[in-house]
LOGU-307943 format. One record per residue (C-alpha): residue in three letters; x, y, z. Coordinates in steps of 0.02 Angstrom, whole numbers, plus 50000, padded with zeros to 5 digits. Example, Ala and Ser with C-alpha at 12.3 -4.5 7.8 and 13.67 -1.06 7.14 Angstrom:
+-----+-------+-------+-------+
!  aa !    c1 !    c2 !    c3 !
+-----+-------+-------+-------+
! ALA ! 50615 ! 49775 ! 50390 !
! SER ! 50684 ! 49947 ! 50357 !
+-----+-------+-------+-------+
END
This chain:
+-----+-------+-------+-------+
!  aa !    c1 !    c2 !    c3 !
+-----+-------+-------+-------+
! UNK ! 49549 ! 48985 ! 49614 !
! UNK ! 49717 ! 48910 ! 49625 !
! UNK ! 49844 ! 49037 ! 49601 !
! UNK ! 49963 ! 49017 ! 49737 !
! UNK ! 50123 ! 48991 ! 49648 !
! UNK ! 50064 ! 49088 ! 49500 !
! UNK ! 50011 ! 49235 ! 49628 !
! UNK ! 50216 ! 49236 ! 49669 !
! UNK ! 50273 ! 49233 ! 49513 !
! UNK ! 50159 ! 49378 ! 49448 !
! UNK ! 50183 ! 49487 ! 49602 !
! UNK ! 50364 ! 49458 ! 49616 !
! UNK ! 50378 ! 49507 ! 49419 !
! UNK ! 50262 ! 49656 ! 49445 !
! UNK ! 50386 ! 49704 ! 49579 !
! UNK ! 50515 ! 49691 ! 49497 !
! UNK ! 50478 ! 49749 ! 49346 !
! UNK ! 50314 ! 49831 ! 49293 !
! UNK ! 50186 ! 49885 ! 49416 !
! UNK ! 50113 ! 50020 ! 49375 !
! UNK ! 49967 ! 50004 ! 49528 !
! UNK ! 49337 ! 50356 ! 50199 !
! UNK ! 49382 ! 50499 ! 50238 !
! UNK ! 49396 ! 50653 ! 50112 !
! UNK ! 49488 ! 50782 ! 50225 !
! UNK ! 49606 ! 50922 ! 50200 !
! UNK ! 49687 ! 50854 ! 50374 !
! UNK ! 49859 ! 50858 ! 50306 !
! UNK ! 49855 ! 51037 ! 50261 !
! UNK ! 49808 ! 51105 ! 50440 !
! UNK ! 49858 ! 51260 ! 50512 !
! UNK ! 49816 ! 51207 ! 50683 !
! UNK ! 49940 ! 51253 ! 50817 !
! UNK ! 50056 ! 51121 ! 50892 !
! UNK ! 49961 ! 51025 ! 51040 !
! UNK ! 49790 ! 51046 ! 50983 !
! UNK ! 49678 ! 50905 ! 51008 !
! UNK ! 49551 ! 50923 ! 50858 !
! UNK ! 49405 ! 50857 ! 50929 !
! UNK ! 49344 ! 50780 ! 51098 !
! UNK ! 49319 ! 50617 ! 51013 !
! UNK ! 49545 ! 50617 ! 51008 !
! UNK ! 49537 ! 50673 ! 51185 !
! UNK ! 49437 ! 50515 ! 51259 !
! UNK ! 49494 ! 50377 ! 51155 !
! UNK ! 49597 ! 50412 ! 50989 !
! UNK ! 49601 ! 50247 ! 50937 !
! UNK ! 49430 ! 50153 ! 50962 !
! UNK ! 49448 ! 50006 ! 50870 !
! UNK ! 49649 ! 49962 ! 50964 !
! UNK ! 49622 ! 49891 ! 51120 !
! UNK ! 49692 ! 49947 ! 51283 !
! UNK ! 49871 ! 49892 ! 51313 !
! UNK ! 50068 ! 49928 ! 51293 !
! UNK ! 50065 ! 49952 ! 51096 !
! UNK ! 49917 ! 50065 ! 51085 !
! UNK ! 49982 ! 50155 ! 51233 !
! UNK ! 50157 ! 50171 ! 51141 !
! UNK ! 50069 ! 50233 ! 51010 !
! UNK ! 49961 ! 50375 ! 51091 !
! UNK ! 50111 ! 50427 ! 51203 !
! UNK ! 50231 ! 50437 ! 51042 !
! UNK ! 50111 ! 50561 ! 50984 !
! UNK ! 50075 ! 50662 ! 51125 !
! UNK ! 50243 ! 50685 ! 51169 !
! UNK ! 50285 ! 50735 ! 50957 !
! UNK ! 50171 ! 50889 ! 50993 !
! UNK ! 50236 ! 50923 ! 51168 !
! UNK ! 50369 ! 51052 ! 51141 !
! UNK ! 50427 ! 51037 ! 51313 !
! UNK ! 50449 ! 50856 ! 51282 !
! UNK ! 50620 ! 50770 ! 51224 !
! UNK ! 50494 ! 50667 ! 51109 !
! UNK ! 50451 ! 50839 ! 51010 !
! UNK ! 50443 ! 50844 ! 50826 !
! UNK ! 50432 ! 51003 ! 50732 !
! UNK ! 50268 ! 51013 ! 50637 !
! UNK ! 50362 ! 51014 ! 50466 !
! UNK ! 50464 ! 50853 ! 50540 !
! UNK ! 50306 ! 50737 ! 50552 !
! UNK ! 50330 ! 50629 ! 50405 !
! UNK ! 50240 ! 50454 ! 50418 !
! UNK ! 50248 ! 50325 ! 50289 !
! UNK ! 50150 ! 50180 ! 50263 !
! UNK ! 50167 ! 50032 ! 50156 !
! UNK ! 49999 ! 49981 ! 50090 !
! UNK ! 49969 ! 49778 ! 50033 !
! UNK ! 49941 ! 49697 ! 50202 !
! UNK ! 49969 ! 49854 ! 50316 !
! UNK ! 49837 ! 49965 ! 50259 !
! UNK ! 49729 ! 49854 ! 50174 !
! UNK ! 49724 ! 49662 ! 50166 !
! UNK ! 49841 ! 49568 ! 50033 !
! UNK ! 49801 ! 49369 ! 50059 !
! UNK ! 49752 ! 49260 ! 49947 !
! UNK ! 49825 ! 49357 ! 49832 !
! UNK ! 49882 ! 49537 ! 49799 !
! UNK ! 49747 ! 49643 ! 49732 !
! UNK ! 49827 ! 49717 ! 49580 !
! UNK ! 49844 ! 49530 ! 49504 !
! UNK ! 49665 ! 49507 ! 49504 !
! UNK ! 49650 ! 49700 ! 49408 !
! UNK ! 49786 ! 49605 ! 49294 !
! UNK ! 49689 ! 49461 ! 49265 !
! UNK ! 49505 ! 49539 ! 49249 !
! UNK ! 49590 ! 49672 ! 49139 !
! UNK ! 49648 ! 49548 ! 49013 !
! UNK ! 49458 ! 49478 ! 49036 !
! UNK ! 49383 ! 49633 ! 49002 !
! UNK ! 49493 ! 49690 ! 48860 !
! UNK ! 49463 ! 49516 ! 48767 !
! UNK ! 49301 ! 49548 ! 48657 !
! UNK ! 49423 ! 49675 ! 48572 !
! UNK ! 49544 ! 49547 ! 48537 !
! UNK ! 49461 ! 49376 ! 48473 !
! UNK ! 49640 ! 49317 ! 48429 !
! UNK ! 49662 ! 49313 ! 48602 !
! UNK ! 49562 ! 49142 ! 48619 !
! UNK ! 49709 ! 49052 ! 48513 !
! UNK ! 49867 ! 49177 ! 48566 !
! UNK ! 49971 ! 49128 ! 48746 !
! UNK ! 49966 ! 49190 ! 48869 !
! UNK ! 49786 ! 49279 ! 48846 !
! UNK ! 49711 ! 49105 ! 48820 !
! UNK ! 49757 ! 49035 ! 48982 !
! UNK ! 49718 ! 49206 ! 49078 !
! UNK ! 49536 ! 49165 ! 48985 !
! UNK ! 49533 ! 48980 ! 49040 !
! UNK ! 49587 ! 49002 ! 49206 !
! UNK ! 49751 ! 48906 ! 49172 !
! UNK ! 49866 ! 49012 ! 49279 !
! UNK ! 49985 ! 48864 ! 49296 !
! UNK ! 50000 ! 48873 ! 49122 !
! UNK ! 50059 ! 49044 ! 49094 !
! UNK ! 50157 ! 49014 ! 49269 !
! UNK ! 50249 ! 48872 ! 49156 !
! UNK ! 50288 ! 49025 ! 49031 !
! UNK ! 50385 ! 49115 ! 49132 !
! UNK ! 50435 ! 49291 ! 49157 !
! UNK ! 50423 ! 49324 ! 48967 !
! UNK ! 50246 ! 49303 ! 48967 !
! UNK ! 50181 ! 49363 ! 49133 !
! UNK ! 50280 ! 49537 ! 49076 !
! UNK ! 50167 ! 49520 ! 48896 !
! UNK ! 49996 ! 49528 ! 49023 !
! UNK ! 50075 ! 49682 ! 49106 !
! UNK ! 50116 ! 49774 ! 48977 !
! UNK ! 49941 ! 49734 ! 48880 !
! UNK ! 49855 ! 49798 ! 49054 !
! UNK ! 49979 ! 49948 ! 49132 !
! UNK ! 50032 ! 50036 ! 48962 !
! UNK ! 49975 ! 50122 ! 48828 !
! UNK ! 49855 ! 50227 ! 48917 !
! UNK ! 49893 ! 50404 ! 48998 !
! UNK ! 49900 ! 50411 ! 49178 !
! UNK ! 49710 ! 50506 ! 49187 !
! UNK ! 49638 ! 50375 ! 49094 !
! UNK ! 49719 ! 50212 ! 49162 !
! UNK ! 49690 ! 50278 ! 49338 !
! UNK ! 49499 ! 50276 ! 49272 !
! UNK ! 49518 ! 50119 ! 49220 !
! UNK ! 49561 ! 50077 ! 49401 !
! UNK ! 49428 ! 50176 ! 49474 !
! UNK ! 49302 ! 50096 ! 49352 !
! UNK ! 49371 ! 49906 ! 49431 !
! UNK ! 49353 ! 49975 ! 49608 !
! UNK ! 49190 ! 50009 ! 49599 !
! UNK ! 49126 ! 49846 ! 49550 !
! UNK ! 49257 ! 49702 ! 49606 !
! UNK ! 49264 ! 49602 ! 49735 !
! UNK ! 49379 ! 49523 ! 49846 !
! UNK ! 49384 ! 49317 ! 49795 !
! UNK ! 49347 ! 49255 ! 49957 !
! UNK ! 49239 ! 49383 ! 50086 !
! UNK ! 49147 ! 49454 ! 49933 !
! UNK ! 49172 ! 49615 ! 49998 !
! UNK ! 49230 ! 49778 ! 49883 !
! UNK ! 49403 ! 49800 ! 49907 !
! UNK ! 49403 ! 49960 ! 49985 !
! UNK ! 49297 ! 49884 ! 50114 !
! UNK ! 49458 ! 49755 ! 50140 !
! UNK ! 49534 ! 49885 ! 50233 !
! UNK ! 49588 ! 49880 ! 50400 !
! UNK ! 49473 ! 50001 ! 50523 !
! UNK ! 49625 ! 50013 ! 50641 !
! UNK ! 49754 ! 50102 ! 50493 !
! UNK ! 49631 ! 50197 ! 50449 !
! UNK ! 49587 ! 50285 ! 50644 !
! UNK ! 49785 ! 50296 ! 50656 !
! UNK ! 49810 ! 50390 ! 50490 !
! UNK ! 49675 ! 50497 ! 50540 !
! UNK ! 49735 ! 50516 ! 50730 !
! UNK ! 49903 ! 50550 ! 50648 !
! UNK ! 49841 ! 50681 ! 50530 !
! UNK ! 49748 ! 50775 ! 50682 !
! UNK ! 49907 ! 50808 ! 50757 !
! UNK ! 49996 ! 50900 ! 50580 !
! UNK ! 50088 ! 50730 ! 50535 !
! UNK ! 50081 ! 50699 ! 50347 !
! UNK ! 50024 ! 50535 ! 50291 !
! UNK ! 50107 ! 50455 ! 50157 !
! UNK ! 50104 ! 50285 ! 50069 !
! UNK ! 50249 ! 50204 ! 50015 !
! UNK ! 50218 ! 50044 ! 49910 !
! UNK ! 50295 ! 49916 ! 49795 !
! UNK ! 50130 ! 49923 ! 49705 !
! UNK ! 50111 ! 50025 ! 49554 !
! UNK ! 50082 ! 50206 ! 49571 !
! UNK ! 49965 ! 50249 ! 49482 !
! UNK ! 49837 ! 50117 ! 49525 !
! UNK ! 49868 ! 50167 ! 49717 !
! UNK ! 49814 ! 50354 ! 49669 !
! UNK ! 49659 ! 50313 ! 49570 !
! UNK ! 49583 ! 50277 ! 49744 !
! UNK ! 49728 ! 50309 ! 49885 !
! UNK ! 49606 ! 50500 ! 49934 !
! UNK ! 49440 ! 50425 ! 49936 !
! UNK ! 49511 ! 50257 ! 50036 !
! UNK ! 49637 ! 50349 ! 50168 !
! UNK ! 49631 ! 50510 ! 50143 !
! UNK ! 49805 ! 50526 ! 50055 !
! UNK ! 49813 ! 50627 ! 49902 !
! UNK ! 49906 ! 50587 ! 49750 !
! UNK ! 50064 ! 50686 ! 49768 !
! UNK ! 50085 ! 50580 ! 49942 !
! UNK ! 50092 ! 50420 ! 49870 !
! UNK ! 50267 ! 50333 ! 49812 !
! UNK ! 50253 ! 50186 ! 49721 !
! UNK ! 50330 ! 50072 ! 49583 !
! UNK ! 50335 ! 50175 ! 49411 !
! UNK ! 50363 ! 50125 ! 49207 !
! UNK ! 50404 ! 50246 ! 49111 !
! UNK ! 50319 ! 50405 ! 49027 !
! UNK ! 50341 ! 50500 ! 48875 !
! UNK ! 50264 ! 50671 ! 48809 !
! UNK ! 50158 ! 50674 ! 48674 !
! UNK ! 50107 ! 50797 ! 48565 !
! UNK ! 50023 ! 50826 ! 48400 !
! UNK ! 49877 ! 50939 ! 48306 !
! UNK ! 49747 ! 50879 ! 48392 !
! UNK ! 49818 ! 50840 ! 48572 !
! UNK ! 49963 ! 50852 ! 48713 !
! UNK ! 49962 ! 50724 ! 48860 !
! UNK ! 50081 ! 50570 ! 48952 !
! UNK ! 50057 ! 50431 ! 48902 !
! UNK ! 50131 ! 50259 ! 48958 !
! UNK ! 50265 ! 50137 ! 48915 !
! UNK ! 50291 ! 49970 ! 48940 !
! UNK ! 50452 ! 50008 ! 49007 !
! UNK ! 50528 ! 50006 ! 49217 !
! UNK ! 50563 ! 50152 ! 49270 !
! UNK ! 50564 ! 50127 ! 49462 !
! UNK ! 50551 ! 49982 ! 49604 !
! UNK ! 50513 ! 50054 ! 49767 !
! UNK ! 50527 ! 49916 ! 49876 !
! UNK ! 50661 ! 49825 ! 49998 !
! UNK ! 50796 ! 49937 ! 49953 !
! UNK ! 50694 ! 50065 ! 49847 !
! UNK ! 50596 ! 50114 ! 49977 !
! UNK ! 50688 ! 50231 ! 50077 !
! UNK ! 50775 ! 50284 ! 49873 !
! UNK ! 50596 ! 50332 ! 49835 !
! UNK ! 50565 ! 50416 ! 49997 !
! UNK ! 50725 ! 50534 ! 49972 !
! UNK ! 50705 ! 50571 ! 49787 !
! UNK ! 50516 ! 50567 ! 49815 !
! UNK ! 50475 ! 50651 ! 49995 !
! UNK ! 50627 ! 50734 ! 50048 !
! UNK ! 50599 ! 50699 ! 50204 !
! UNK ! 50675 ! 50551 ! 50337 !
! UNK ! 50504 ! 50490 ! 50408 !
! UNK ! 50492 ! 50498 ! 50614 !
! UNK ! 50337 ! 50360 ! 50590 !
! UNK ! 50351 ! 50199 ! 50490 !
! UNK ! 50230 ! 50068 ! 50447 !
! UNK ! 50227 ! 49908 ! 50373 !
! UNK ! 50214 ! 49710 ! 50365 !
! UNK ! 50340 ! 49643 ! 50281 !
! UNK ! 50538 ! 49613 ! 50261 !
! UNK ! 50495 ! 49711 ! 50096 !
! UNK ! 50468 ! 49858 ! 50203 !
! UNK ! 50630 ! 49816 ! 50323 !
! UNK ! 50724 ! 49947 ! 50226 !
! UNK ! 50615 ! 50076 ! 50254 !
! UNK ! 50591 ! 50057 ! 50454 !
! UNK ! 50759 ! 50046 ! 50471 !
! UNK ! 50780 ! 50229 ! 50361 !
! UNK ! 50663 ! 50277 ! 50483 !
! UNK ! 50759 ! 50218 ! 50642 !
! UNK ! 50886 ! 50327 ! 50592 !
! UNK ! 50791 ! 50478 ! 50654 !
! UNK ! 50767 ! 50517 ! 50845 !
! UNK ! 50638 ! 50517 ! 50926 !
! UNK ! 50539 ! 50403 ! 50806 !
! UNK ! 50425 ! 50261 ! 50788 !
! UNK ! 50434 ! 50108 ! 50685 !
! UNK ! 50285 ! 49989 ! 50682 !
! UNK ! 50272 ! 49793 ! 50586 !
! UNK ! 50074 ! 49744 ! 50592 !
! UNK ! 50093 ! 49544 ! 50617 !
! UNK ! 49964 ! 49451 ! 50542 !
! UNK ! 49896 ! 49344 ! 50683 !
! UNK ! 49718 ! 49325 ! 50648 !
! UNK ! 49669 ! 49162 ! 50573 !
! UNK ! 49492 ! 49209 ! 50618 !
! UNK ! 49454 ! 49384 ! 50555 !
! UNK ! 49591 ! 49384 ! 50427 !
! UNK ! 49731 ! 49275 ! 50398 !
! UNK ! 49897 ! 49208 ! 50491 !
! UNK ! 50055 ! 49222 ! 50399 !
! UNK ! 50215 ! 49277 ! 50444 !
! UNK ! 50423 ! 49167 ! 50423 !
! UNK ! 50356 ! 49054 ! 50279 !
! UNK ! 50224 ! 49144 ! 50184 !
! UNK ! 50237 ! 49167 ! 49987 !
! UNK ! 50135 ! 49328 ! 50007 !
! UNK ! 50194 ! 49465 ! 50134 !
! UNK ! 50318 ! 49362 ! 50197 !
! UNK ! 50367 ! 49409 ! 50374 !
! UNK ! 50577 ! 49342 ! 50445 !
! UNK ! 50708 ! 49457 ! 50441 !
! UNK ! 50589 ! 49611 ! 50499 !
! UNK ! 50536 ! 49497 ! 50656 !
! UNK ! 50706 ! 49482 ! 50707 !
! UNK ! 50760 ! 49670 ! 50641 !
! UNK ! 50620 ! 49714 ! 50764 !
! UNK ! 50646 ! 49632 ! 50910 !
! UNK ! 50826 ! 49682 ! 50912 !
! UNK ! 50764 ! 49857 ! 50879 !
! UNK ! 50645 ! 49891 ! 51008 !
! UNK ! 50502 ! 49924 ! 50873 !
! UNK ! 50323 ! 49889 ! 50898 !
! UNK ! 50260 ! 49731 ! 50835 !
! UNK ! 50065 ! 49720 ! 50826 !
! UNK ! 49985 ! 49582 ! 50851 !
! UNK ! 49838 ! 49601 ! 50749 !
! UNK ! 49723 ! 49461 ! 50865 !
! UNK ! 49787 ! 49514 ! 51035 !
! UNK ! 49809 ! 49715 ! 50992 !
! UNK ! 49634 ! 49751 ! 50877 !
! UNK ! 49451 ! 49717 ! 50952 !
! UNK ! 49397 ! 49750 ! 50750 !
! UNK ! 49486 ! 49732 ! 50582 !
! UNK ! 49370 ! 49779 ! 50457 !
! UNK ! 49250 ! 49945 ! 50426 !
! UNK ! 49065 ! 49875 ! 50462 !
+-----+-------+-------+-------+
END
């Protein structure tokens, strides 16, 4: 489908404005001591799926020296906060961001209980498959879909309502369920992280509530570690009933700027790891830089092959400033061709 200008306009307005979106383990509660390799698997090779060479090295030596405390690269166990952005660092994000397809096969789904939808913009064009149209709408419009998809729902059930899309969608072009879109190579560093008493934490631009209704099963990262974008809540209660339920109002961007706001207010905590893809996540890799010792880490999408290449001119995940921010930095750049012999779970 043809949705690249419409995919900007949506994901820049969900941004900005209203979005509200394998390996169970209790890894970041451990009371393991400081040091302690967890298994001999962590002792051989910790990251399988990296391949052998400066970045990976960096990596492994970052950690071994955060749970060395007669290193100067110790971190106190209640120090190792790591925060990930997720669209395009933890799971893929091209051709278009996942939560705009929820959007548009929400509205889809929703439609047999709203026949006036088939004359009423912008649901008509959403049913067509005339995104330019409601593109040519503008903002107006896009934040009508939104609002019809994200509110009006409590958090418990519109997280279902994620879960139930997770389980049968599809990405548009591999086919593949989207929590197989993930990248195997995240997901062995969360975990190699987690072995060593760092807390794993996602910190995304995408809505908050869609990230949780999966975030455990996918990564391993409970709810209450996951920062995202927010709209507002209000209490109800009545006879019958007493729950949250959702407005159609912004309550909270966290991304560029709002990402290390929502890691204060939301964490507490200046991370000593950072991870992400984009100048969106500049802000936050350069909160992180603040701390010492610490590591900062931009995953460059190099891979024409096994995923995509995008970087300075992309609409999606769109790569400049942090390139430049990095290299005068001294943080790791990874080049996802060069520095991964596999992207994707098998």
């Amino acid at each position: 489908m043809k949705t690249s200008s419409f995919t900007t306009a949506l994901f820049l307005f969900l941004l900005l404005a209203f979005w509200g979106c394998k390996q169970e383990q209790g890894a970041n509660d451990s009371s393991a001591s400081s040091g302690e390799l967890k298994t001999d698997a962590y002792a051989t090779d910790p990251l399988p799926s990296w391949n052998d060479g400066a970045h990976k090295s960096a990596i492994i030596k970052f950690v071994s020296d955060a749970i060395n405390e007669g290193s100067t690269g110790f971190i106190p166990i209640q120090d190792r906060i790591a925060t990930f952005d997720n669209d395009g660092t933890l799971w893929a994000e091209q051709p278009v961001y996942f939560q705009l397809l929820f959007v548009i096969d929400r509205i889809k789904e929703m439609a047999d209980d709203h026949p006036e939808w088939k004359e009423q913009e912008p649901y008509r064009s959403i049913l067509e498959g005339n995104y330019k149209n409601v593109e040519a709408q503008g903002l107006k419009a896009i934040a009508q879909l939104v609002m019809t998809t994200h509110a009006g729902t409590s958090p418990q059930e519109f997280r279902k309502i994620v879960q139930d899309w997770m389980s049968y969608a599809t990405h548009p072009k591999t086919g593949k369920p989207f929590n197989q879109m993930t990248y195997q190579p995240m997901l062995e560093l969360l975990e190699y992280l987690r072995a060593h008493d760092f807390k794993t934490f996602i910190v995304s631009g995408g809505g908050v509530e869609f990230l949780r209704a999966w975030a455990e099963v996918t990564y391993g990262i409970p709810p209450y570690q996951v920062v995202g974008s927010s709209i507002k809540t209000e209490w109800i209660t009545d006879s019958n009933t007493v729950h949250i339920n959702r407005l159609p109002e912004l309550e909270f961007i966290d991304d560029k700027e709002g990402k290390p706001i929502g890691i204060n207010r939301f964490i507490g905590k200046v991370p000593v790891f950072a991870a992400g893809n984009s100048d969106g996540d500049l802000q936050m890799l350069l909160y992180s830089d603040t701390k010492d010792p610490s590591m900062q880490l931009y995953l460059h999408h190099t891979d024409s092959i096994r995923e995509w290449a995008y970087d300075k001119e992309s609409h999606i995940g769109r790569l400049d400033k942090g390139l430049d921010e990095a290299a005068r930095h001294g943080w790791l750049v990874i080049d996802m061709a060069n520095d991964w012999n596999r992207v994707f779970p098998d």
